[in-house]
C-alpha positions as CSV (number, residue, x, y, z in Angstrom):
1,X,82.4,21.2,-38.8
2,X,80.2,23.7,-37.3
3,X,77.4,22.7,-40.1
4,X,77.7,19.4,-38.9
5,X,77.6,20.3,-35.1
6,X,73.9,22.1,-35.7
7,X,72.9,19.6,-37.5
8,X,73.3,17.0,-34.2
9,X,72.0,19.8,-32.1
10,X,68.9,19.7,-34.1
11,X,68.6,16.2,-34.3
12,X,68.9,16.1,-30.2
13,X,66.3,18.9,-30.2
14,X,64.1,16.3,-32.2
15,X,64.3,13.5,-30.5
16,X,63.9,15.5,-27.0
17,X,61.1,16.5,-28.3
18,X,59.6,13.3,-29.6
19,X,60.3,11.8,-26.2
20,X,58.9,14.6,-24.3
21,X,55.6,14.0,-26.5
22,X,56.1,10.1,-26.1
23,X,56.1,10.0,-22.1
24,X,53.5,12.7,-21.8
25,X,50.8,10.6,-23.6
26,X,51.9,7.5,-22.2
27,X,51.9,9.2,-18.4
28,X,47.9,10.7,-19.6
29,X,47.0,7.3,-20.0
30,X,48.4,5.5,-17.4
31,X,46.6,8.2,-14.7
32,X,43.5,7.8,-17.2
33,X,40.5,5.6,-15.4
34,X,40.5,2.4,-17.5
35,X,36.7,3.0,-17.8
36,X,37.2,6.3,-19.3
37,X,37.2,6.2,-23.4
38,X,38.3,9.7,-25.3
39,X,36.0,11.7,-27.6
40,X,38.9,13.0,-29.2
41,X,36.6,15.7,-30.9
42,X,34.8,16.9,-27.6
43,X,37.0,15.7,-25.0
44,X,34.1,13.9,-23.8
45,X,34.5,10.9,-21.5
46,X,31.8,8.5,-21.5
47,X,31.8,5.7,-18.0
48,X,30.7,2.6,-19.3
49,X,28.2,0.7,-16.8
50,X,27.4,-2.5,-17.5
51,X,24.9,-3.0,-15.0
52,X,21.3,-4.3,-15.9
53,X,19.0,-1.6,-16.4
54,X,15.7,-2.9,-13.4
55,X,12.9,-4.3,-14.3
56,X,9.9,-2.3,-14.3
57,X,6.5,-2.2,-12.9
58,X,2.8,-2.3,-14.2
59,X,-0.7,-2.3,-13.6
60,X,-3.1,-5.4,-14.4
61,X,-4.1,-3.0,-17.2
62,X,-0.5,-2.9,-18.6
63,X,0.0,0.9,-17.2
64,X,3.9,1.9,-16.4
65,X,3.7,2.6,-12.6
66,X,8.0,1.8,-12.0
67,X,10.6,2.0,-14.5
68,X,14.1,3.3,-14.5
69,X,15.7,5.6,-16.5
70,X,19.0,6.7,-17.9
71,X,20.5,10.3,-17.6
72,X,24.0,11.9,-17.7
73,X,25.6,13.9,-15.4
74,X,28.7,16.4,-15.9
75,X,31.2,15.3,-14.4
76,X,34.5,18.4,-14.5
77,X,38.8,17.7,-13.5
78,X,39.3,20.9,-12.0
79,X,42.8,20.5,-11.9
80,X,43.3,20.6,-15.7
81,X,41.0,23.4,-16.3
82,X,43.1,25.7,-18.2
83,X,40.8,29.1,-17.3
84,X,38.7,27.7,-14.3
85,X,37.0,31.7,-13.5
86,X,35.9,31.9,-17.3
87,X,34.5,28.2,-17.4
88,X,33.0,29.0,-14.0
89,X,31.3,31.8,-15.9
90,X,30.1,30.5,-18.9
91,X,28.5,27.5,-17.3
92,X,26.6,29.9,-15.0
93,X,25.3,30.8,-18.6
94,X,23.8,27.7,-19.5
95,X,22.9,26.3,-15.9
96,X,22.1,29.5,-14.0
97,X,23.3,29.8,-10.2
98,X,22.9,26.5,-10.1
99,X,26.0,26.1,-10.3
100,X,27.8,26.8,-7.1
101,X,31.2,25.7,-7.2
102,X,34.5,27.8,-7.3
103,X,36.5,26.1,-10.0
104,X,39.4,28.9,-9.4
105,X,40.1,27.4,-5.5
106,X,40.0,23.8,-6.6
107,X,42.7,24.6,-9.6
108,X,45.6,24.5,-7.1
109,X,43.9,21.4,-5.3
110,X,44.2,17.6,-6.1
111,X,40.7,17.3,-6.6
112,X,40.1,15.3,-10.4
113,X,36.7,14.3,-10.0
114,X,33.6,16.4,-9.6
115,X,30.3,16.3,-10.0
116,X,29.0,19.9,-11.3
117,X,25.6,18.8,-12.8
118,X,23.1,16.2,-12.3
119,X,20.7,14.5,-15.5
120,X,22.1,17.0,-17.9
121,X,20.7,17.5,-21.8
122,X,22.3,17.0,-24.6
123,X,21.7,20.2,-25.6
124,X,23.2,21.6,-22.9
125,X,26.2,19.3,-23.4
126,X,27.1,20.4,-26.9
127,X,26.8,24.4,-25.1
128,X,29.3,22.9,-22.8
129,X,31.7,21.5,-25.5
130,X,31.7,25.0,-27.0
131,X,33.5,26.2,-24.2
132,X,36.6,24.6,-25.2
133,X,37.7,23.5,-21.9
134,X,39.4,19.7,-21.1
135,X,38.5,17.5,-18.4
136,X,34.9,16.9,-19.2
137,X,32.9,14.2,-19.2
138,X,29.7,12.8,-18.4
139,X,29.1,9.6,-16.1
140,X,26.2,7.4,-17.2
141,X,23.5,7.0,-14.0
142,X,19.9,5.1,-13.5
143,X,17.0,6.3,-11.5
144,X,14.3,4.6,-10.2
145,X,11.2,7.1,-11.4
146,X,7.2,6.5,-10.9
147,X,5.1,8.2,-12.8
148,X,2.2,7.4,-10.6
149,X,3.5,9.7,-8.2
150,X,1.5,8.6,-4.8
151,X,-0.2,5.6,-6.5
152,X,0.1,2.3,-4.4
153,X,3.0,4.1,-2.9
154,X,3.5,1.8,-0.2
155,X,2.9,-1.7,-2.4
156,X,5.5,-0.3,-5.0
157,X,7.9,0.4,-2.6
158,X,11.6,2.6,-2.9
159,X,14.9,1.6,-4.0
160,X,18.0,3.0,-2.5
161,X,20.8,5.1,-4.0
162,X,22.4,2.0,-5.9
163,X,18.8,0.8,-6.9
164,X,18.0,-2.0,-4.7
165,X,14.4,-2.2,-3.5
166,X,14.3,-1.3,0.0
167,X,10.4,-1.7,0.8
168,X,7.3,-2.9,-1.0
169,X,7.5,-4.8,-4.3
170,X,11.0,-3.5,-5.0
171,X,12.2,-5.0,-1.9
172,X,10.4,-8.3,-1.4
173,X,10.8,-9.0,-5.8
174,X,14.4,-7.1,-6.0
175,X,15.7,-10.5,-7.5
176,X,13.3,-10.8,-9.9
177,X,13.9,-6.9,-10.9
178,X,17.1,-6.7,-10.7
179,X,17.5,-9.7,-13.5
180,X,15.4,-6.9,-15.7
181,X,11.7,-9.2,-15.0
182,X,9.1,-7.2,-15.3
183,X,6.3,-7.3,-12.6
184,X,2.7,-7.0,-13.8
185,X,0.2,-6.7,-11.0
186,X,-3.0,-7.1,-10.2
187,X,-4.0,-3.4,-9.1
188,X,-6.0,-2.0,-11.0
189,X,-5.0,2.1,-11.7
190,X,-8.6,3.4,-12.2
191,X,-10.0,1.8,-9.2
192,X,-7.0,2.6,-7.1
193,X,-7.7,6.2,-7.6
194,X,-11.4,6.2,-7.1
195,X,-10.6,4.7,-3.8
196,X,-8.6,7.0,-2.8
197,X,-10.3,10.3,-3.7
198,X,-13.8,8.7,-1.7
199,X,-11.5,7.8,1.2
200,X,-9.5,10.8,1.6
201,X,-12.7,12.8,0.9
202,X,-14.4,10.9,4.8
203,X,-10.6,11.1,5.9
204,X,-10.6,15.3,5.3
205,X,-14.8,15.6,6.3
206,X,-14.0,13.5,9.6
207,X,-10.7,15.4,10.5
208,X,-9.4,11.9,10.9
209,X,-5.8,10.6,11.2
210,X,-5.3,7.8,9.1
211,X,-7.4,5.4,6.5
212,X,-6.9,2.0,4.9
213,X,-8.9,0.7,2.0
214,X,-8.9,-2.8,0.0
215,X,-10.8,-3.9,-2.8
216,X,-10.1,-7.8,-3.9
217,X,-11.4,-10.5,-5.9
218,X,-12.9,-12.8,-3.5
219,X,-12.3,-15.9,-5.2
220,X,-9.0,-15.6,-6.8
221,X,-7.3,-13.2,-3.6
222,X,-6.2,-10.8,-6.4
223,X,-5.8,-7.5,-4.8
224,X,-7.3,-5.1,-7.5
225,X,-6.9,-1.8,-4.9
226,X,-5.2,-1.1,-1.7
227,X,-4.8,2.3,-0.1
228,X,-3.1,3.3,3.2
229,X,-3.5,7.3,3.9
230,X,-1.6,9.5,4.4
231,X,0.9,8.6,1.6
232,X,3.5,10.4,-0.3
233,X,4.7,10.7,-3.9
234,X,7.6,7.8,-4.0
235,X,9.8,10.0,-6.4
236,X,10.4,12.6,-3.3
237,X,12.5,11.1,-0.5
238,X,13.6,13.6,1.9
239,X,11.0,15.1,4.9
240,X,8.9,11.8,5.0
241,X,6.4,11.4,8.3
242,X,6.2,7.9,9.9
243,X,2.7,8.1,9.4
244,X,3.3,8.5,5.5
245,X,5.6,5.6,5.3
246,X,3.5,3.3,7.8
247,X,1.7,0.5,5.3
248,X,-2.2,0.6,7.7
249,X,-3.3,-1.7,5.1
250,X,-1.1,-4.5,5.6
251,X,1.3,-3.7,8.7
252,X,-1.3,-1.5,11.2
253,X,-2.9,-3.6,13.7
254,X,-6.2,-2.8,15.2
255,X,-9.2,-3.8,17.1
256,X,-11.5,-3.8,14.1
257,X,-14.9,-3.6,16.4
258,X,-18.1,-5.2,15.2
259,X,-16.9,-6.5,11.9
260,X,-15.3,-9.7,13.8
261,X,-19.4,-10.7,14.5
262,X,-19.2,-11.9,10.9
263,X,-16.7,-14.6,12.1
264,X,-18.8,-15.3,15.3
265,X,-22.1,-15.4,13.4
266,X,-20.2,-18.4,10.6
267,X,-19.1,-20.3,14.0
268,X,-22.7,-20.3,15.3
269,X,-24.2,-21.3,11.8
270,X,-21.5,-24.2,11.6
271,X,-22.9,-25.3,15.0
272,X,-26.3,-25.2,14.4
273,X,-27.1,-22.3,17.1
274,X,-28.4,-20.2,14.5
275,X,-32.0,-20.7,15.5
276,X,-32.1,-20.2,18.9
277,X,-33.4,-16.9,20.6
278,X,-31.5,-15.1,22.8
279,X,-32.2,-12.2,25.4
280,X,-30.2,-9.1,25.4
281,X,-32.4,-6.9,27.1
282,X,-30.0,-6.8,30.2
283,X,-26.1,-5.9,30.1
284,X,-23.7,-8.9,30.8
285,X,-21.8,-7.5,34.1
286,X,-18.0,-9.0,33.9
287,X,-16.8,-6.9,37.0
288,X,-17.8,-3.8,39.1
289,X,-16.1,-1.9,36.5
290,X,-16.7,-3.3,33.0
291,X,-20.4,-4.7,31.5
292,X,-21.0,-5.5,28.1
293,X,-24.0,-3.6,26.8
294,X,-25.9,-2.7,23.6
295,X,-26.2,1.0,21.8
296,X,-29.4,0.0,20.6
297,X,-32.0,-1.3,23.7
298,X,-34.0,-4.8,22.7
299,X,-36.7,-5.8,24.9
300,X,-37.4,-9.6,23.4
301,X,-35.3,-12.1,22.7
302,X,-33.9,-12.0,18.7
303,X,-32.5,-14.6,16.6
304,X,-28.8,-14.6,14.5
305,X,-29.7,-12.3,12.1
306,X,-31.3,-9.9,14.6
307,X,-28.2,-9.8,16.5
308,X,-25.6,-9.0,13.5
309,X,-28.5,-6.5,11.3
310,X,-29.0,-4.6,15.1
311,X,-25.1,-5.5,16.1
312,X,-25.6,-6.7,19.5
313,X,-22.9,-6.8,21.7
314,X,-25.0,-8.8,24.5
315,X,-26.0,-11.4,21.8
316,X,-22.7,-11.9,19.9
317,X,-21.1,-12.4,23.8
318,X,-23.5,-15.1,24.8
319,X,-22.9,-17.0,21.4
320,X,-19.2,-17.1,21.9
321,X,-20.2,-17.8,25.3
322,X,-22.4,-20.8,24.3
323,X,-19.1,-22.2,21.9
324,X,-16.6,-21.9,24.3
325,X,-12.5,-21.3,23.5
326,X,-11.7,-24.2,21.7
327,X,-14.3,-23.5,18.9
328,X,-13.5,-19.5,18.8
329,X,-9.4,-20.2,18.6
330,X,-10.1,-23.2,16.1
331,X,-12.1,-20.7,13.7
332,X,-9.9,-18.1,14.0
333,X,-6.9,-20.0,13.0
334,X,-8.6,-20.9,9.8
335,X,-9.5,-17.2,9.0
336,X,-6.3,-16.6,9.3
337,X,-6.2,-14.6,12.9
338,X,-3.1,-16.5,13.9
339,X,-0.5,-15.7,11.5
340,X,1.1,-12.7,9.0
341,X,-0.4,-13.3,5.5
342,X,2.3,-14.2,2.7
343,X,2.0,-11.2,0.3
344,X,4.3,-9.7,-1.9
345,X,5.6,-7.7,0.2
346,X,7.5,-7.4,3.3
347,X,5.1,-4.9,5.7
348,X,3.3,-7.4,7.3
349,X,2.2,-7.7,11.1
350,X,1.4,-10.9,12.7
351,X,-2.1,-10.7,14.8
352,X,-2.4,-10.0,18.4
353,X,-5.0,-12.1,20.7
354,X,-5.5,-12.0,24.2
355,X,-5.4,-16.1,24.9
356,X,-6.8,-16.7,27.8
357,X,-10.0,-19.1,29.2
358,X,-11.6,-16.1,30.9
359,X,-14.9,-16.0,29.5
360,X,-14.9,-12.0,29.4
361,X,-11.4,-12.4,26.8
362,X,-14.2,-15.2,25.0
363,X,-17.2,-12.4,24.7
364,X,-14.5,-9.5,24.1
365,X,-12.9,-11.3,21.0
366,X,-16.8,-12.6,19.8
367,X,-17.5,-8.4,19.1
368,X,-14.1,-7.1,18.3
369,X,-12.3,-6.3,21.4
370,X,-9.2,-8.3,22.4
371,X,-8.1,-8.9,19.2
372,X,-5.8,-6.9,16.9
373,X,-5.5,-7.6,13.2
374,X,-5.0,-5.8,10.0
375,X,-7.3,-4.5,7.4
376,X,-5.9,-7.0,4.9
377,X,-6.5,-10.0,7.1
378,X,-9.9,-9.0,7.9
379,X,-10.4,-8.5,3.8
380,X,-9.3,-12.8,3.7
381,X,-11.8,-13.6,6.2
382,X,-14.3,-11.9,4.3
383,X,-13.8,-13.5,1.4
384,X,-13.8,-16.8,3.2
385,X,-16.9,-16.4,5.0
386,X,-18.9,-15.1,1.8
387,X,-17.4,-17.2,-1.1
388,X,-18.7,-20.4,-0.2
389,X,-16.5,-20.8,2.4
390,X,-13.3,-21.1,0.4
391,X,-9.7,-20.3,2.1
392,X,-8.0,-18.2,-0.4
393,X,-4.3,-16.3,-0.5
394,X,-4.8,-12.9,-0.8
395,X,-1.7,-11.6,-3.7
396,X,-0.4,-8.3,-5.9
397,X,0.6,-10.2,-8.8
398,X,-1.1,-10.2,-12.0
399,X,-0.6,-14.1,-13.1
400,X,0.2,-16.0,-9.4
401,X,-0.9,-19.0,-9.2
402,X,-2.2,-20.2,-6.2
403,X,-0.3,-23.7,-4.9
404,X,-1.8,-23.7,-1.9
405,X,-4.6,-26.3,-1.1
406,X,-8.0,-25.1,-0.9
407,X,-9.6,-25.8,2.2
408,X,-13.4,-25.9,3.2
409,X,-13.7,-23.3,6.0
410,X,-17.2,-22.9,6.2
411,X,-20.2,-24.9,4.3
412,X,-21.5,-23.8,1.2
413,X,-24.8,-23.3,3.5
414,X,-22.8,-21.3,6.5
415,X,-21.6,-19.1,3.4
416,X,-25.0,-18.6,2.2
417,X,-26.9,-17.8,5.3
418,X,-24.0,-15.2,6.0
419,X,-24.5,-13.3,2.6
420,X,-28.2,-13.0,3.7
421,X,-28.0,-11.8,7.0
422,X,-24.8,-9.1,5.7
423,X,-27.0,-8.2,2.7
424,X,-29.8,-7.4,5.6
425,X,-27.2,-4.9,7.9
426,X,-27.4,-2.5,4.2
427,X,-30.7,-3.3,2.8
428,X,-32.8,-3.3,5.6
429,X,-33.8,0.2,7.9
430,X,-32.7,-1.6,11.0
431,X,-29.5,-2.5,9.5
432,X,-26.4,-0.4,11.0
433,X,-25.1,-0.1,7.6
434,X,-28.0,1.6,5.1
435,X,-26.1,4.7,4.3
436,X,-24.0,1.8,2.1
437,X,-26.6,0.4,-0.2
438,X,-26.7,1.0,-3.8
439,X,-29.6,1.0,-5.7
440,X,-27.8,-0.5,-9.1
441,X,-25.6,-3.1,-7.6
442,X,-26.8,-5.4,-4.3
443,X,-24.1,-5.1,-1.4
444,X,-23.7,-6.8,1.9
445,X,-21.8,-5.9,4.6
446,X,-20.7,-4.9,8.4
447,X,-19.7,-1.9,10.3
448,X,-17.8,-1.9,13.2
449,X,-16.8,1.0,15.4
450,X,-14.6,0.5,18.6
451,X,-13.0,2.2,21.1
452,X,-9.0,2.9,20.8
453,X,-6.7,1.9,23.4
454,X,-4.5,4.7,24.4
455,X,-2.2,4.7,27.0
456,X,-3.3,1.7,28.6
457,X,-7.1,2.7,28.2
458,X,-9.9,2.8,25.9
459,X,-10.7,6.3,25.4
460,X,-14.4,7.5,25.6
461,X,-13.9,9.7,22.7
462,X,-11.4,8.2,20.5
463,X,-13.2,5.9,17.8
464,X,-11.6,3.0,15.3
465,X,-14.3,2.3,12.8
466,X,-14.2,0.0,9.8
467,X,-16.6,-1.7,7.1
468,X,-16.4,-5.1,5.4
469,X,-18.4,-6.4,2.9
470,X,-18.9,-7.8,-0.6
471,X,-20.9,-7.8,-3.8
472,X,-22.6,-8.2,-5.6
473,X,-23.8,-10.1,-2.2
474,X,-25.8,-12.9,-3.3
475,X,-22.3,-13.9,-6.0
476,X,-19.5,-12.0,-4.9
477,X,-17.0,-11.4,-7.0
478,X,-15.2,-9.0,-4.8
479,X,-14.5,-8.3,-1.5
480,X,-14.0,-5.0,0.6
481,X,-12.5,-3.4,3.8
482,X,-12.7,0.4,4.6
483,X,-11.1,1.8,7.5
484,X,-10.8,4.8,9.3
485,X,-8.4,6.5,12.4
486,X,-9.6,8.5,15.1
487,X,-12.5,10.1,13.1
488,X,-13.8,13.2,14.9
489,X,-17.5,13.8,15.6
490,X,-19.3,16.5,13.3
491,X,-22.4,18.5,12.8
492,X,-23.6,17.1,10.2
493,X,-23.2,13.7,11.3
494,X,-25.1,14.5,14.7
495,X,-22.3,14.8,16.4
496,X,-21.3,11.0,15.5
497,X,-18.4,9.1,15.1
498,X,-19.4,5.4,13.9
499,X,-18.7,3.7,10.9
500,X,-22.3,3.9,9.8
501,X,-22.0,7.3,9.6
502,X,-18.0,7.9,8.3
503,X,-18.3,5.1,6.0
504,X,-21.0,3.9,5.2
505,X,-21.7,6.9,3.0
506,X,-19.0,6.4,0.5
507,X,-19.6,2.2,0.0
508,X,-22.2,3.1,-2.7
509,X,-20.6,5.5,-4.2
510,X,-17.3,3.3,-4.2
511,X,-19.1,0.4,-5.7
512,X,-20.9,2.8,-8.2
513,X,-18.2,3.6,-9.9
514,X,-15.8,0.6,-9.7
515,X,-18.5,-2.1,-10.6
516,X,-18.4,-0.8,-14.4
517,X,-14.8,-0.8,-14.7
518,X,-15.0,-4.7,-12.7
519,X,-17.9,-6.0,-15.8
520,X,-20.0,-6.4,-13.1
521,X,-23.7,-5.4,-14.3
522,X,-26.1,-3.7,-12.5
523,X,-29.3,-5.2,-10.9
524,X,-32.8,-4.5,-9.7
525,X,-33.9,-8.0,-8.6
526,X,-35.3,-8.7,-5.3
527,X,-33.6,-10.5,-2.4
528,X,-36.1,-13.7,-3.4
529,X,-35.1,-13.4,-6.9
530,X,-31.3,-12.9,-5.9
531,X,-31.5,-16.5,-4.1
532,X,-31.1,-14.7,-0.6
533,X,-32.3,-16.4,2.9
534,X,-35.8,-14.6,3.8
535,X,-34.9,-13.0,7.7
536,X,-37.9,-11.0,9.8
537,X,-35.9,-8.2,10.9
538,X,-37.7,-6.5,14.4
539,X,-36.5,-3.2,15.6
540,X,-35.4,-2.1,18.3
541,X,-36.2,0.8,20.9
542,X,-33.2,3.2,21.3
């Protein structure tokens, strides 16, 4: 009897046991996370994601410039940590003090979930394992990483925390990325770095605050380089200046000076005023206060090219002047003045004119002032004025095609006579820009330097100062913008601040080096031979 009494006491013992057993595994799995699967060698959880990894980013020469990629992180359940001091330790072991937490305080706590180690190795995982401990795991995480550091920062563009684009490229294509497309562009990474270094070179010489720079194909709109200074490295994104964020290529608006006489010049040519003389030995006086004038003092009366090689102030006024509104506002539209531009990217600015019939808002606009637009829609009027005349739509993308009809701006002639008369303001020694020309590759082009309006003011010291141009300038291929915020006067630019003398310098350097990596092939032929208009250039007494 008592044989058979121990006998049921062990078989109770059994089956409370088996039960025990039974209900603990069961209760393990129902608090388990359903995404959690067991490693039942390493107690290592794996979270599966099945989120699509983003599409990544390249250069028009195939370069990696965005891409995402995978990493692990350790993820600990302090509460099941069986000796949370000695794990404590012997991660401090493998990771340093960079480990910070106090496993011991969270034991007694209901804390299951914590993240002790960011994009771990899987060396340092199997070092982990060693320790023996349970409640380890690693969760599966993509970043968004650009090996191009700072290149075309502000065209690429961030992504936030869960990887959706938030500016640039990543924001204005996050559909097309975040359905694993691949973007190719059209920037090209040599050129974009060559543009940089020369710009940030007259940015750091000038003491200046701020730069823009665009380099694209003036036929096709595709951007091959675009640079807005300062900039940061889009893998850091903590401490960032609004200046470094800002996109001064395609967002800043300014008063771009003498550049907009290109546009006035076209508008004259178009209406056969092209010929005519005009005086600008006196100063136009608009009130008791304000007269236009010239830098440079002209005693006879000068034709066109005259007044764009010697920039005249006086004789771009009385042009606009002679064309009235309707023809300024009509041209102006079709450059583009009067709306953003549709780029691949968000950081756009629409244009801001002073639209009034005042004939000193008429003369302002004719020369630069009264009118703010950005360095990328001054870069489309280029290109329209000195491609035969062509509207174009300026784009990042490798392979866009271009749906929209092309419309006749200008003549064929206008175009011409422009290319002559811009290749004149480099080539000739009256021309405000002949620190720019090249003696391998023929350029044309046009300062401008203006005053900036601060606190309701144009300051007397405070200069905006930009170049625009093309070459080669009797065919151009490509088209150009350079410009430059607040540069400070210096010694050895005689104390001046105008974009003949901040950047001028670097446009045949720029084109130096670029025009090999672009085919284009150096030439020696003369303006005759180069199918450029013969102009009598007269200088002037300053």
């Amino acid at each position: 009897m008592d044989n058979i009494k121990k006998i049921k006491l062990k078989l109770f013992i059994c089956s409370l046991s088996f039960f025990i057993i039974y209900f603990g595994v069961a209760f393990s799995m129902l608090i388990m996370k359903p995404n959690e699967k067991i490693n039942y060698q390493s107690n290592f959880k794996v979270s599966e994601k099945k989120s699509k990894i983003r599409g990544n980013i390249y250069d028009n020469n195939g370069y990696l410039i965005a891409t995402t990629i995978r990493k692990h992180d350790l993820i600990v359940n302090p509460s099941v940590l069986r000796d949370p001091k000695k794990f404590e330790l012997e991660l401090k072991k493998i990771f340093g003090n960079n480990i910070n937490f106090n496993f011991e305080d969270k034991f007694f706590t209901n804390l299951k979930y914590l993240k002790v180690k960011k994009n771990i190795s899987l060396r340092d995982y199997n070092k982990i394992l060693k320790i023996g401990e349970p409640g380890i795991r690693i969760e599966e995480n993509y970043v968004r990483k650009y090996p191009g550091k700072s290149l075309a920062t502000h065209i690429i563009g961030k992504v936030d925390i869960d990887g959706k684009g938030v500016s640039g490229i990543e924001k204005k294509l996050d559909n097309e990325l975040s359905s694993s497309k691949d973007i190719h562009l059209s920037i090209d990474s040599g050129i974009q770095n060559i543009l940089k270094q020369l710009l940030l070179d007259q940015i750091i010489k000038f003491e200046a605050d701020a730069g823009a720079g665009i380099i694209m194909n003036a036929n096709s709109g595709k951007i091959k380089s675009i640079i807005s200074l300062p900039d940061f490295d889009n893998n850091v994104n903590n401490n960032l200046s609004k200046k470094q964020v800002f996109n001064n290529a395609t967002k800043g608006l300014y008063e771009l000076g003498s550049t907009l006489k290109i546009f006035t010049a076209a508008m004259a040519i178009e209406d056969g005023k092209d010929n005519q003389l005009i005086d600008v030995s006196s100063p136009i006086l608009i009130s008791k206060s304000h007269r236009i004038s010239d830098i440079r003092k002209i005693n006879f009366p000068i034709n066109l090219p005259e007044i764009i090689v010697h920039s005249s102030n006086i004789g771009t006024a009385k042009i606009a002047n002679s064309l009235g509104h309707h023809i300024q506002k009509k041209y102006f539209n079709l450059f583009g003045f009067d709306k953003k531009l549709n780029i691949e990217i968000i950081e756009t600015s629409t244009p801001l004119i002073i639209d009034n019939n005042h004939p000193s808002s008429l003369m302002s606009k004719s020369f630069g002032y009264g009118i703010q637009i950005s360095p990328l829609h001054l870069t489309k009027a280029t290109a329209i004025a000195l491609n035969g005349g062509k509207s174009i739509t300026p784009t990042l993308l490798q392979n866009k095609l271009n749906r929209n009809k092309v419309i006749q701006v200008l003549s064929k002639e206008t175009s011409r006579k422009l290319r002559s008369i811009l290749y004149l303001v480099v080539n000739d020694k009256n021309g405000t820009g002949k620190s720019a020309k090249s003696y391998y590759y023929p350029i044309g082009g046009k300062t401008g330097t203006v005053k900036k309006f601060i606190d309701g003011k144009y300051s007397e010291t405070e200069n905006i100062v930009a170049f625009t141009g093309a070459f080669p300038i009797h065919e151009p291929e490509y088209v150009f913008t350079i410009v430059i915020d607040q540069p400070k006067p210096q010694k050895f630019s005689a104390m001046k601040n105008t974009a003949g003398w901040v950047i001028a310098p670097m446009i045949g350097k720029l084109i130096n080096r670029i025009s090999p990596l672009l085919k284009i092939k150096p030439s020696n032929l003369l303006p005759s031979e180069l199918g450029l208009e013969k102009y009598k250039i007269r200088g002037a007494t300053l």
